[in-house]
Backbone as a ProteinNet text record, in pm:
[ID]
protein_1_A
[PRIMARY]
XXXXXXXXXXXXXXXXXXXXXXXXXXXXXXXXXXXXXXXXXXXXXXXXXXXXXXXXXXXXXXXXXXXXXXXXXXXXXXXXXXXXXXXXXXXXXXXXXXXXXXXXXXXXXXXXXXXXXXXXXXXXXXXXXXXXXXXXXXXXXXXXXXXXXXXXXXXXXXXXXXXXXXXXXXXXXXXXXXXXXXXXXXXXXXXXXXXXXXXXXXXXXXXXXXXXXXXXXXXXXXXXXXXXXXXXXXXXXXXXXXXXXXXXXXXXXXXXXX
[TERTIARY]
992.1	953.1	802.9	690.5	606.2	575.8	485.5	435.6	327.2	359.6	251.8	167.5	50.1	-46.9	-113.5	-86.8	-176.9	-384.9	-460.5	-585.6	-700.2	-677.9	-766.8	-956.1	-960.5	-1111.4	-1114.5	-1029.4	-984	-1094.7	-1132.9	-1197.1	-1375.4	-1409.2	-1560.6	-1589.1	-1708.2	-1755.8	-1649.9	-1635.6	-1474.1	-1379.1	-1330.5	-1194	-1204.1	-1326.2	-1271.4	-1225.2	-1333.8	-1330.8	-1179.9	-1110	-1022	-918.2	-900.4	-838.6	-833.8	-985.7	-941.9	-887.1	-915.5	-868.8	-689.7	-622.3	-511.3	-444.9	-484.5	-471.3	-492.8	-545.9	-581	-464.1	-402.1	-275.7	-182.9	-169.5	-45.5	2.1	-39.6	36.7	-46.1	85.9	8.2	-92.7	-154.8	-259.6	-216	-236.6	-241.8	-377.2	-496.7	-562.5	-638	-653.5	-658.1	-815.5	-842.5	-979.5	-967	-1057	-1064	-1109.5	-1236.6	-1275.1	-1233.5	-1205.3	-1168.6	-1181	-1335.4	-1464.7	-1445.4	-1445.4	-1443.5	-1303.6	-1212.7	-1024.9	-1034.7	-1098.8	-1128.4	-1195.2	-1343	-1369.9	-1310.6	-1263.3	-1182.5	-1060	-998.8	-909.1	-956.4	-1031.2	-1136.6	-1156.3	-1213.5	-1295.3	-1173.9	-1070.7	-964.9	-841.8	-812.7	-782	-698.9	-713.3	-630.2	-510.4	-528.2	-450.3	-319.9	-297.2	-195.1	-139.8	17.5	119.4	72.8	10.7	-22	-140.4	-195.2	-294	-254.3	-268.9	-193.5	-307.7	-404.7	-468.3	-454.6	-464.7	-422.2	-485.3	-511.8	-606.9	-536.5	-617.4	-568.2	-705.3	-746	-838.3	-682.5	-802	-735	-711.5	-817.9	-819.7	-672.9	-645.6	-523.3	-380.1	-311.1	-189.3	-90.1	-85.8	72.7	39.8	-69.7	-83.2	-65.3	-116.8	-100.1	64.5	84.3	254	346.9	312.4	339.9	300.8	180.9	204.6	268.1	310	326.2	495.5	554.5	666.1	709.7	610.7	620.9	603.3	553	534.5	680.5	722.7	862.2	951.4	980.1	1105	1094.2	951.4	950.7	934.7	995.9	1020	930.6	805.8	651.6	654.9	758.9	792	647	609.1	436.8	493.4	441.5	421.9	252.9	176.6	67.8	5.7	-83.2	-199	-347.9	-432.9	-566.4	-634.2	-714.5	-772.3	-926.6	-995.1	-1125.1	-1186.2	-1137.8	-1208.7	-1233.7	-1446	-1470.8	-1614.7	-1639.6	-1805	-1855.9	-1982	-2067.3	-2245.9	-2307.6	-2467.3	-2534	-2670.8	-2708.5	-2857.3	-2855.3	-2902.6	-2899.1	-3013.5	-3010	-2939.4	-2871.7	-2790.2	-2790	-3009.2	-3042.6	-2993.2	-3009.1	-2995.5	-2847.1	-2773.5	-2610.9	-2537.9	-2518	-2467.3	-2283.6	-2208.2	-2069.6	-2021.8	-2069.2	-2001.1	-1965.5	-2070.1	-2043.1	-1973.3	-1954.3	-1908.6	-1758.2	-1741	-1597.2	-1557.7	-1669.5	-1607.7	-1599	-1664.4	-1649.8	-1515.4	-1508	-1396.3	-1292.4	-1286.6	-1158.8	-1149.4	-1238.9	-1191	-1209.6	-1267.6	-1261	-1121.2	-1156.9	-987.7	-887.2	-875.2	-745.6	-715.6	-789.8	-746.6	-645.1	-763.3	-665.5	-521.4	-544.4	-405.6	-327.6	-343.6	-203.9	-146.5	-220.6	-196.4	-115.5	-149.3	-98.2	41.9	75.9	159.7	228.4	212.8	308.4	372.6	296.5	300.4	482.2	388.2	473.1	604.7	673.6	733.8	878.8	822.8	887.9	884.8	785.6	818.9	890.2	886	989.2	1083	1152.7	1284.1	1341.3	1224.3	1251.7	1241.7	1153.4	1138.9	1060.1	947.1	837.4	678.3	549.5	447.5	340.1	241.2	87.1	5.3	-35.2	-185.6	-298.1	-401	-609	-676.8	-709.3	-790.1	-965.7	-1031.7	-1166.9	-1239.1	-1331.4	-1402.9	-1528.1	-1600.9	-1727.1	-1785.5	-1904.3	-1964.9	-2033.5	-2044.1	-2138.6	-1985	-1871.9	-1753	-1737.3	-1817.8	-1818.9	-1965.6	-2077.1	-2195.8	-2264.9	-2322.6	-2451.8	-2501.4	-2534.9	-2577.5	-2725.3	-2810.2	-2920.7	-2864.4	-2894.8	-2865.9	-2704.8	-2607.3	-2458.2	-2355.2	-2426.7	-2325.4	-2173.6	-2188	-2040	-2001	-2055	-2005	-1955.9	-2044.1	-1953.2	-1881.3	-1883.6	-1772	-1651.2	-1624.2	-1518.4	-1479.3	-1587.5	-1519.6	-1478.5	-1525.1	-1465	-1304.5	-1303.7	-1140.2	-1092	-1098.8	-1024.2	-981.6	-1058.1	-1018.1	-938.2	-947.9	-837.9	-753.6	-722.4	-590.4	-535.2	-611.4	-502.7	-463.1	-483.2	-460.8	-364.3	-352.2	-215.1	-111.1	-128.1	-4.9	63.4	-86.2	15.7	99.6	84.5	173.3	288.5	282.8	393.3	524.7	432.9	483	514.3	532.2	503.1	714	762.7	947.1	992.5	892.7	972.2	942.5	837.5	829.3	650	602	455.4	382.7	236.6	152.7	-1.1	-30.1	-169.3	-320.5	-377.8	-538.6	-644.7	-799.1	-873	-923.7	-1036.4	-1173.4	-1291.4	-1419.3	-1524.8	-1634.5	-1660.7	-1797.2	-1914.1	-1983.5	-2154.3	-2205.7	-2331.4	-2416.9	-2373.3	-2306.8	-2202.4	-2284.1	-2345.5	-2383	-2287.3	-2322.7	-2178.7	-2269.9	-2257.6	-2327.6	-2326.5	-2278	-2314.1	-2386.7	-2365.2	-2449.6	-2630.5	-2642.9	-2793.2	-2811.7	-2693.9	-2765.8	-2812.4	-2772	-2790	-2880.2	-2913.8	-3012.8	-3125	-3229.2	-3387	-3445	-3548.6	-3632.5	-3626.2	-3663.2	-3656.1	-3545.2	-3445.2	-3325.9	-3288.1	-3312.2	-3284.3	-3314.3	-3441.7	-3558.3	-3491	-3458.9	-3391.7	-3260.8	-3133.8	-3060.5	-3081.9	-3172.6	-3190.8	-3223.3	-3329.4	-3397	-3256.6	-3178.2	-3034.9	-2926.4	-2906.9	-2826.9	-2899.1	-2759.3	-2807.9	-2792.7	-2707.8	-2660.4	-2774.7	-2862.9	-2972.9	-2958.2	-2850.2	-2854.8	-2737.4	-2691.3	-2607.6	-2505.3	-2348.6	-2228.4	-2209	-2111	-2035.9	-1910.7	-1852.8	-1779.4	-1615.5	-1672.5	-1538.4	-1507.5	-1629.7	-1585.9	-1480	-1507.9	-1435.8	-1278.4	-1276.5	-1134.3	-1087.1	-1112.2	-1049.7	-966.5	-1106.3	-994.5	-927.1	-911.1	-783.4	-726	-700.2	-580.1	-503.2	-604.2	-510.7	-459.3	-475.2	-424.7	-308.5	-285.5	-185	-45.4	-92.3	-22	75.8	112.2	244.9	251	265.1	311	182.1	63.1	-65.6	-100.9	-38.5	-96.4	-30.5	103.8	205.8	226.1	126	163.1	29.9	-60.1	-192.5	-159.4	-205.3	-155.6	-235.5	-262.2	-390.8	-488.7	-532.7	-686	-781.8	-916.6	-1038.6	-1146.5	-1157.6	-1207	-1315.7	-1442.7	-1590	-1618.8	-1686.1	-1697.3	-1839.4	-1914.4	-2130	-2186	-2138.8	-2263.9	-2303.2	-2253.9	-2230.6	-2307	-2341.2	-2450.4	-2395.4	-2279	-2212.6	-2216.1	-2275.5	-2236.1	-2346.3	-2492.6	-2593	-2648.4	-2715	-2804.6	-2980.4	-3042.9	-3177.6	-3197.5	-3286.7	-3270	-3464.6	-3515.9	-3670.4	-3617.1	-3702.1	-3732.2	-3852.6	-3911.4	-3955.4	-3927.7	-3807.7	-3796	-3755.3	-3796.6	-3799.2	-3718.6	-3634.1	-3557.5	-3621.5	-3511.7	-3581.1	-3578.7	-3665.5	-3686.5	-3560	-3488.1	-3427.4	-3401.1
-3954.1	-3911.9	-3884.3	-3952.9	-3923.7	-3808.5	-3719.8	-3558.9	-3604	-3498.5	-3452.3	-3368.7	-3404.5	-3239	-3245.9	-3138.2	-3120	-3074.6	-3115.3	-3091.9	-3040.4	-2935.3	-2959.3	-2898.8	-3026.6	-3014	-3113	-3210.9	-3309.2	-3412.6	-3460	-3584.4	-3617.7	-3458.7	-3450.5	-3386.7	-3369.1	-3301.5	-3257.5	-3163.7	-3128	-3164.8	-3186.6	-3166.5	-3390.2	-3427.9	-3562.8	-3605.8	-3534.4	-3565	-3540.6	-3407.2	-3399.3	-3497	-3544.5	-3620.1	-3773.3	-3846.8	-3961.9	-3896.5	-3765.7	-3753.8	-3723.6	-3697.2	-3700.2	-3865.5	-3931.3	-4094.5	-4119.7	-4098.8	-4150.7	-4128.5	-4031.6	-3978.3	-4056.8	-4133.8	-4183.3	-4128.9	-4000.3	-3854.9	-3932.5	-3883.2	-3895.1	-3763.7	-3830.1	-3682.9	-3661.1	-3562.4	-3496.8	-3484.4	-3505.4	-3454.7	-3407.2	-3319.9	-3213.6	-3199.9	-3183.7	-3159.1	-3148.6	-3042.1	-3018.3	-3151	-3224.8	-3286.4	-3451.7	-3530	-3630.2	-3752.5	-3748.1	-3823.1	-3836.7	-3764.9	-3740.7	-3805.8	-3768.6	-3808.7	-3927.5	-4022.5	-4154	-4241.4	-4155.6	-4230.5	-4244.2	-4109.5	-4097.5	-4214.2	-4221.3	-4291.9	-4432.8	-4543.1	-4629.1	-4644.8	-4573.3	-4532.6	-4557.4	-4501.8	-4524.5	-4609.1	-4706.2	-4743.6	-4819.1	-4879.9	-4931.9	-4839	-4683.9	-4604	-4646.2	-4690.8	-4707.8	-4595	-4594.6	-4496.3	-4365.2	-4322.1	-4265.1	-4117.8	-4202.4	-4110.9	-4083.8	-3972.5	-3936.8	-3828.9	-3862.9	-3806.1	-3749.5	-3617.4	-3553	-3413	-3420.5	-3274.2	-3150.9	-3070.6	-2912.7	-2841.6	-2730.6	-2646.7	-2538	-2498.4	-2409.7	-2270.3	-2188.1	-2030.8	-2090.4	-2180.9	-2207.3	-2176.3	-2043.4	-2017.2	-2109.5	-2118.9	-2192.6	-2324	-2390.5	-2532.1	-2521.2	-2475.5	-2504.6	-2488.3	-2392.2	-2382	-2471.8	-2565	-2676.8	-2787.2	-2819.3	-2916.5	-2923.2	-2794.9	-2800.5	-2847.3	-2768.2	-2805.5	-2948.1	-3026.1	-3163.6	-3228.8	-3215.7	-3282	-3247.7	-3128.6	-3137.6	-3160.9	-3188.7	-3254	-3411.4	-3480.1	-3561.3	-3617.4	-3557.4	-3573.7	-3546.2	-3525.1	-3519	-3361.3	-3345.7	-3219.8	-3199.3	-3065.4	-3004.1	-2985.8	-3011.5	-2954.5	-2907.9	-2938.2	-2865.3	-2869.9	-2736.6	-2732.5	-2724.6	-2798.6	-2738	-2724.1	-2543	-2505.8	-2546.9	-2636.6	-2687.1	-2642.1	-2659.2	-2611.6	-2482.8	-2503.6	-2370	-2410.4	-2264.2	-2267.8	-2180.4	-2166.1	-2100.1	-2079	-2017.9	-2003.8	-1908.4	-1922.2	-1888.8	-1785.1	-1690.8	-1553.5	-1450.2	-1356.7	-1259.7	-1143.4	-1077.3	-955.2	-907.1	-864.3	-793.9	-885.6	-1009.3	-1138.4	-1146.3	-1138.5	-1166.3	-1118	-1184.4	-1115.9	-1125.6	-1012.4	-955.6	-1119.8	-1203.7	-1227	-1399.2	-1433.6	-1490.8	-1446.3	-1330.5	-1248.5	-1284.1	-1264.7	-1238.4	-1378.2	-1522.2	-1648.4	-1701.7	-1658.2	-1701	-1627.1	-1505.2	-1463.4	-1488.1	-1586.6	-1637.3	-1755.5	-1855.4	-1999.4	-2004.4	-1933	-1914.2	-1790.8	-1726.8	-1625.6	-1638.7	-1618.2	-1611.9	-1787	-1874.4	-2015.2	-2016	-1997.6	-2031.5	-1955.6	-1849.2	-1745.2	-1824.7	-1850.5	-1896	-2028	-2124.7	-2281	-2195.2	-2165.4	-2116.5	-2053	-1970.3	-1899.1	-1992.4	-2062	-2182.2	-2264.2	-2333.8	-2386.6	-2364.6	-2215.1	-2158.6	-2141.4	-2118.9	-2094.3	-2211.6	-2302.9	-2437.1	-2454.1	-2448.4	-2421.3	-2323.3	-2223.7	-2098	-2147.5	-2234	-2273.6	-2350	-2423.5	-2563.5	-2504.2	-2387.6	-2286.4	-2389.7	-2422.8	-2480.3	-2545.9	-2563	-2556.6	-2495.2	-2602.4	-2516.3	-2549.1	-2415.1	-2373.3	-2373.9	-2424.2	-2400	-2405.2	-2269.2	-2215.5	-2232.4	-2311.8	-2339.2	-2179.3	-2119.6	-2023.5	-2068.3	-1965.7	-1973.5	-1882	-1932.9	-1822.8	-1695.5	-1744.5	-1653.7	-1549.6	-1551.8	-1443.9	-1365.6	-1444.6	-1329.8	-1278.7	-1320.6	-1233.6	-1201	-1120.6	-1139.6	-1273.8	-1269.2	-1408.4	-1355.2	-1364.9	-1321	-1416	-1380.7	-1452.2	-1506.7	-1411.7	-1497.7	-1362.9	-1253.2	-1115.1	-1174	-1265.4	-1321	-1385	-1506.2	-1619.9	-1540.5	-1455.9	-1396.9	-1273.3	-1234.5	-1140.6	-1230.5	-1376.5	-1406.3	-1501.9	-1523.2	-1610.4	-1497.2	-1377.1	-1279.3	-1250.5	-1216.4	-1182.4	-1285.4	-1457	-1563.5	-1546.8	-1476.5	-1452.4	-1374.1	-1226.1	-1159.1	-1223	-1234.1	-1306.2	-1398	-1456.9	-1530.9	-1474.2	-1404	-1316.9	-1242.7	-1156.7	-1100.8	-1209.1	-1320.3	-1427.5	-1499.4	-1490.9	-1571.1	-1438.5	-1316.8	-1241	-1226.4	-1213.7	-1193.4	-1346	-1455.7	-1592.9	-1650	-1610.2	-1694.6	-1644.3	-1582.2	-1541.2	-1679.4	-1727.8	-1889.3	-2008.7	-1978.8	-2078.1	-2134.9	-2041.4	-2121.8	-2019.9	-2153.5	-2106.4	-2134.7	-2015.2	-1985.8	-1914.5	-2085.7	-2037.1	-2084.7	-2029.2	-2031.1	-2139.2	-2230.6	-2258.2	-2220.2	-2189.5	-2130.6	-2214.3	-2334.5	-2413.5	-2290.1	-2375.7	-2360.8	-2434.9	-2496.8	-2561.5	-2737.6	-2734.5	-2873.3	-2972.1	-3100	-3215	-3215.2	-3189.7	-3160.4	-3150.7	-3226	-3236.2	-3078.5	-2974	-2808.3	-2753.9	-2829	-2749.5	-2804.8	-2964.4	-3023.1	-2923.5	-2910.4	-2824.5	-2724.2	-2641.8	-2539.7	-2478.9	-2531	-2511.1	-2583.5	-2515.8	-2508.3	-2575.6	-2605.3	-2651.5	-2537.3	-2443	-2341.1	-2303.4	-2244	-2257.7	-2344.8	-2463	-2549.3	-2544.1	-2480.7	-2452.1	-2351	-2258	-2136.8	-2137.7	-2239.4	-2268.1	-2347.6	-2467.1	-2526.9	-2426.3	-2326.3	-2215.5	-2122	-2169.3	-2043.3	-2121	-2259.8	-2286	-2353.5	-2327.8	-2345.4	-2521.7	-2594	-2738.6	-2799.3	-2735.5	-2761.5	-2871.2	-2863.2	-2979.6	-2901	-2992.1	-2933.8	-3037	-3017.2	-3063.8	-3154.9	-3191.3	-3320.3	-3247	-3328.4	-3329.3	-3339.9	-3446.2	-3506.6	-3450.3	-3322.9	-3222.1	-3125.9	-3095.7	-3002.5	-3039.3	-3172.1	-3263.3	-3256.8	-3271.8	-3307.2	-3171.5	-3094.6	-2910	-2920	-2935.3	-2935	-2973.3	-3112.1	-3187.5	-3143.4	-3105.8	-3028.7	-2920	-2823.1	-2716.1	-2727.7	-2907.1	-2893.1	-2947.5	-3019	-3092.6	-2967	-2991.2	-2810.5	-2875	-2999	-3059.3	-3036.4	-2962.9	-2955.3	-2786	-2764.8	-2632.6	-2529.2	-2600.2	-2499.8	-2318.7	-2319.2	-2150.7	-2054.9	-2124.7	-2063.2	-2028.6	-1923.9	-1881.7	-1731.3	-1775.3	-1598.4	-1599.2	-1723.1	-1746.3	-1764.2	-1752.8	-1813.8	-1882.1	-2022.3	-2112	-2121	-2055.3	-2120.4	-2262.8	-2326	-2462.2	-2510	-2435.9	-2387.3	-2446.6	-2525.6	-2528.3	-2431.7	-2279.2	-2202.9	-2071.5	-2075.9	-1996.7	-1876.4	-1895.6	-1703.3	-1633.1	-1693.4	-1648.1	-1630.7	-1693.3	-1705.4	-1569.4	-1557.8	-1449.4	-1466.6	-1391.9	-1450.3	-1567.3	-1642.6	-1813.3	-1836.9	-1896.7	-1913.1	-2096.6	-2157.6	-2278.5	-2314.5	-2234.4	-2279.8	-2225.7	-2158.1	-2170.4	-2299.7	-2282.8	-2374	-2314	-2462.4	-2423	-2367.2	-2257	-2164.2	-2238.2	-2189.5	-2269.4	-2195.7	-2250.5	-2214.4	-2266.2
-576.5	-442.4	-438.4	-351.1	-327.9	-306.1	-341.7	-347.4	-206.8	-149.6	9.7	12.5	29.2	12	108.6	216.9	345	266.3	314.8	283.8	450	466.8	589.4	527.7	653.6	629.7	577	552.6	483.5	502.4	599.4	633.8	584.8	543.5	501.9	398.5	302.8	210.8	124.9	38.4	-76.3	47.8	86.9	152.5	166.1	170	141.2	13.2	-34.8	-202.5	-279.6	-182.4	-274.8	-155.3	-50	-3.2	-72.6	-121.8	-209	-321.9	-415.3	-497.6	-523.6	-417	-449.8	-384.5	-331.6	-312.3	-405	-505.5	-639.6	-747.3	-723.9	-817	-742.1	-616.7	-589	-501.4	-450.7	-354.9	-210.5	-120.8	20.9	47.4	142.5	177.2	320.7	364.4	486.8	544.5	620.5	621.3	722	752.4	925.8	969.8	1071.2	1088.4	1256.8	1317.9	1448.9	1537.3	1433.2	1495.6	1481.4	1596.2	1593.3	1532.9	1565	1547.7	1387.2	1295.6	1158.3	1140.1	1177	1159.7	1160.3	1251.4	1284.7	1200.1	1122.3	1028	895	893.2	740.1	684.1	876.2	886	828.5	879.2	879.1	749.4	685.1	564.3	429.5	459.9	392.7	398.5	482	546.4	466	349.3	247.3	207	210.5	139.6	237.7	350.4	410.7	480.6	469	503.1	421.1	286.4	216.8	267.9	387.5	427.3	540.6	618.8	763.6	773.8	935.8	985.1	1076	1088.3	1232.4	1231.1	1390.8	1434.4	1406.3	1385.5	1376.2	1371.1	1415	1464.2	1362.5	1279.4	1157.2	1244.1	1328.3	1362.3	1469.3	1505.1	1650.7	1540	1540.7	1463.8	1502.4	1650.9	1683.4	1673	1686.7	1612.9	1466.9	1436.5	1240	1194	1289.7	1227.4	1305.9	1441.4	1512.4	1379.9	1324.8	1283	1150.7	1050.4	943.5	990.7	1129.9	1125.5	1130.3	1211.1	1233.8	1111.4	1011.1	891.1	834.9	803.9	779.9	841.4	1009.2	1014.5	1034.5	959.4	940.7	840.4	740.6	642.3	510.2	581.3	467.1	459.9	322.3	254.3	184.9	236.5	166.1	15	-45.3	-235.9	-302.2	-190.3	-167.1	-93	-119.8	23.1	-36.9	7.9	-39.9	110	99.8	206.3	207.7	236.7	293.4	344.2	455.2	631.4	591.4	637.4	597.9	741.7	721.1	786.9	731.1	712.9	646.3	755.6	692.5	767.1	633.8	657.8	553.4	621.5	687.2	774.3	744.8	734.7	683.8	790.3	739.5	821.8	887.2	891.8	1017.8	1141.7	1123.4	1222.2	1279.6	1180.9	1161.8	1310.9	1381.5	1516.4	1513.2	1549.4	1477.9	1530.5	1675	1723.5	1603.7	1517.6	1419.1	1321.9	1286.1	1125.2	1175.6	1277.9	1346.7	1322.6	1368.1	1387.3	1241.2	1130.3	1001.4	884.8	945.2	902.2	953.3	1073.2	1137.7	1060.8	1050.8	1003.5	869.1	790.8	654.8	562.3	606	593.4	642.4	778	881.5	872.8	876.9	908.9	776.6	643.3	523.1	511.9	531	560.9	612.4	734.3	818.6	739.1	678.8	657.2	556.5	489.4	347	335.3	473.6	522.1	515.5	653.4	681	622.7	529.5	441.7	342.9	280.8	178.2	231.5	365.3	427.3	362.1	368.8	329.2	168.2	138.9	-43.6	-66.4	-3.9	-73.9	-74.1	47.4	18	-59	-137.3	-194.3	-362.6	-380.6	-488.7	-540.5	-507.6	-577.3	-514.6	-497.4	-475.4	-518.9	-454.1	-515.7	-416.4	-438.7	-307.9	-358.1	-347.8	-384.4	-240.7	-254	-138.9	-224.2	-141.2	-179.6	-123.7	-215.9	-212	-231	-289	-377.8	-389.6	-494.3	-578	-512.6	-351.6	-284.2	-282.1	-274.1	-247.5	-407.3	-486.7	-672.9	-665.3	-617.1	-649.8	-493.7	-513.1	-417.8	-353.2	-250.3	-253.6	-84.3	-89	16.3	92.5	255.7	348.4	401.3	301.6	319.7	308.1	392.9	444.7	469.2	586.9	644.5	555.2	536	440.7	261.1	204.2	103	90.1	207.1	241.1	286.9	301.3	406.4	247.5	140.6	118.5	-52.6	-72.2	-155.5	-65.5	30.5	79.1	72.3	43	10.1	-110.8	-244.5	-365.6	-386.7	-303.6	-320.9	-246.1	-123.6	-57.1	-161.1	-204	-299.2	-453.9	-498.4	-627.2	-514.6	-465.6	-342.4	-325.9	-298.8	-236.1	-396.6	-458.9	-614.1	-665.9	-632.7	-671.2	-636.8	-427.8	-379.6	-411	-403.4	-392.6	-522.4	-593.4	-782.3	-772.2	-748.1	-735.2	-651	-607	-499.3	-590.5	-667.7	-760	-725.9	-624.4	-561.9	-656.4	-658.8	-744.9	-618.4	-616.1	-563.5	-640.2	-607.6	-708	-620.2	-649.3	-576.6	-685	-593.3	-630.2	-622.8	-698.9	-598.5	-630.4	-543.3	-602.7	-642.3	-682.6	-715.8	-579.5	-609.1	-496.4	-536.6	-416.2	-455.3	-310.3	-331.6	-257.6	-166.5	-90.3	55.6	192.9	315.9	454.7	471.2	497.6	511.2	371.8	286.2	186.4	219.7	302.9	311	455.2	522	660.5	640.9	525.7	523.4	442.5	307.1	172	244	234.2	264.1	106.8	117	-8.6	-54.2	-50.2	-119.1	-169.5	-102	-172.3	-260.9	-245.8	-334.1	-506.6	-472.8	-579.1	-672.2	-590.5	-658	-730.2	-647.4	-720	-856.7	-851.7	-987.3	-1094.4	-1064.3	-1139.7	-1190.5	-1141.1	-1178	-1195.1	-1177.1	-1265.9	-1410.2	-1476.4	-1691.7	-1666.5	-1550.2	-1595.8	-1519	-1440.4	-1378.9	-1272	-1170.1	-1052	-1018	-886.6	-820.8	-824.8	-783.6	-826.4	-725.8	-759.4	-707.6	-629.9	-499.6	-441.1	-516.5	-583.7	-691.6	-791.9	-842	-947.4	-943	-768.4	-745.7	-705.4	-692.4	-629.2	-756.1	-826.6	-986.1	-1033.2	-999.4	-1029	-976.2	-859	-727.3	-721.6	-781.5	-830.6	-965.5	-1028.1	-1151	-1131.3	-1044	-962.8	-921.4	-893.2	-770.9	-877.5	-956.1	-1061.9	-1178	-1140.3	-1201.2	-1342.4	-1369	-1514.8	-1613.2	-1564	-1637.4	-1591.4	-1473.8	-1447.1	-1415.6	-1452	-1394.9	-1464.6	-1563.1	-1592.9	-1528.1	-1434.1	-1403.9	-1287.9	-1257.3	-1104.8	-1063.7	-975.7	-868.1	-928.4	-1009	-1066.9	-981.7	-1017	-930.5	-1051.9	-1037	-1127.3	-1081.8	-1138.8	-1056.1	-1138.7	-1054.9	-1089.3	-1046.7	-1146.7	-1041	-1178.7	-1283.2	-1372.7	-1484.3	-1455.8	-1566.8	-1473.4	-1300.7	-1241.4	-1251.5	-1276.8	-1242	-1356.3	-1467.7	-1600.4	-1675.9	-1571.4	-1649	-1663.6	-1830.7	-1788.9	-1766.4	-1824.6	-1808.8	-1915.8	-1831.1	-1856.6	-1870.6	-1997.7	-1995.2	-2067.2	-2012.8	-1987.5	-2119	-2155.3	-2302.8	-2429.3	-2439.8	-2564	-2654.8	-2779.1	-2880.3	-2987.7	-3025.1	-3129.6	-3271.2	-3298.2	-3435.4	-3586.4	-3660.8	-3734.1	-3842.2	-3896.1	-4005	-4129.3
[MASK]
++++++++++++++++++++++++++++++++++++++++++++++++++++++++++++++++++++++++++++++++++++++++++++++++++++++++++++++++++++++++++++++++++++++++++++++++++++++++++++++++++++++++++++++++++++++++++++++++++++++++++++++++++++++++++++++++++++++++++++++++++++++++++++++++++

């Protein structure tokens, strides 16, 4: 039986990456996105994957859509066995700036969106007593990060929410883990990183560049794959190059003589 994994956010940046990446294992994808325009090219773009790929709208913060379409996927037969949460927004503003009426809109489509899919979702694995969830985070939700009050406050309560759900949910047989990129080549990561920023991340990461889309699809597929990952569960995997771990870092030392 073909394995189904809803992916929203599916159609762009990680959420494509991990959309070819589970077409690549053979699994159909699901893959959601508010916007059309994107659904259309993804569609296009992939277009070989066949019956395998199924594009369709969903606006993540809309509850009774997400749980409208998760139902429609199951009484049509495209039983979920995973979910990976994508759909994110982010801005990169300092606090004084930060107006609630954004904090409010980033903690809706970054928390509450993933919540509900996840909800929904699980709703249907519980019964089946088996699934896996990867809610995409990042590093700005484990450290400090200047300029990202909302964005790592919304995307730290994605880490705990999911360390909470792999607890309550791991008795149905579901396994829930986070991802948390580094500074990953992604269209919101070029809108958003300034030359400068840019500068600063190289200066702080040890692997010295920034990641791939497909790095992070690869975790996510092994996440989802129970026959490789099935005893890991309410983890958060950073996947930055080594940035969360670095300590102070000098650029000329020379190897010691021994």
């Amino acid at each position: 039986m073909t394995r189904t994994i809803l992916v929203t956010g599916g159609p762009s940046g990680i959420g494509r990456a991990v959309t070819e990446a589970v077409l690549a294992e053979g699994w159909r994808a699901v893959a959601v996105d508010r916007s059309e325009e994107m659904l259309a090219k993804c569609r296009e773009d992939l277009a070989e994957a066949g019956e395998h790929l199924v594009c369709l709208p969903l606006d993540v913060t809309d509850e009774e859509a997400a749980k409208a379409l998760i139902d429609g996927l199951e009484a049509e037969g495209l039983a979920l066995s995973g979910v990976v949460n994508c759909a994110g927004i982010a801005a990169d503003i300092p606090a004084f700036e930060t107006s609630t009426d954004l904090f409010r809109t980033i903690l809706e489509v970054n928390v509450v969106g993933s919540f509900v899919v996840a909800r929904e979702a699980a709703r249907y694995m519980a019964r089946r007593g088996d699934g896996a969830i990867v809610n995409i985070a990042s590093i700005s939700g484990m450290v400090g990060s200047s300029g990202r009050v909302a964005y790592g406050a919304s995307k730290g309560a994605v880490i705990t929410a999911t360390k909470v759900l792999a607890i309550e949910w791991a008795k149905h047989g579901i396994r829930v883990n986070t991802i948390s990129p580094g500074p990953i080549e992604t269209p919101m990561v070029a809108a958003v990183h300034t030359a400068e920023a840019r500068k600063a991340y190289y200066d702080r990461v040890p692997a010295a560049r920034y990641g791939t889309p497909a790095e992070i699809a690869s975790t996510a597929v092994f996440l989802l794959d129970g026959s490789k990952s099935g005893y890991i569960t309410g983890q958060n995997i950073a996947v930055d190059g080594g940035m969360t771990i670095a300590g102070v870092m000098h650029g000329n030392i020379q190897p010691a003589q021994v």
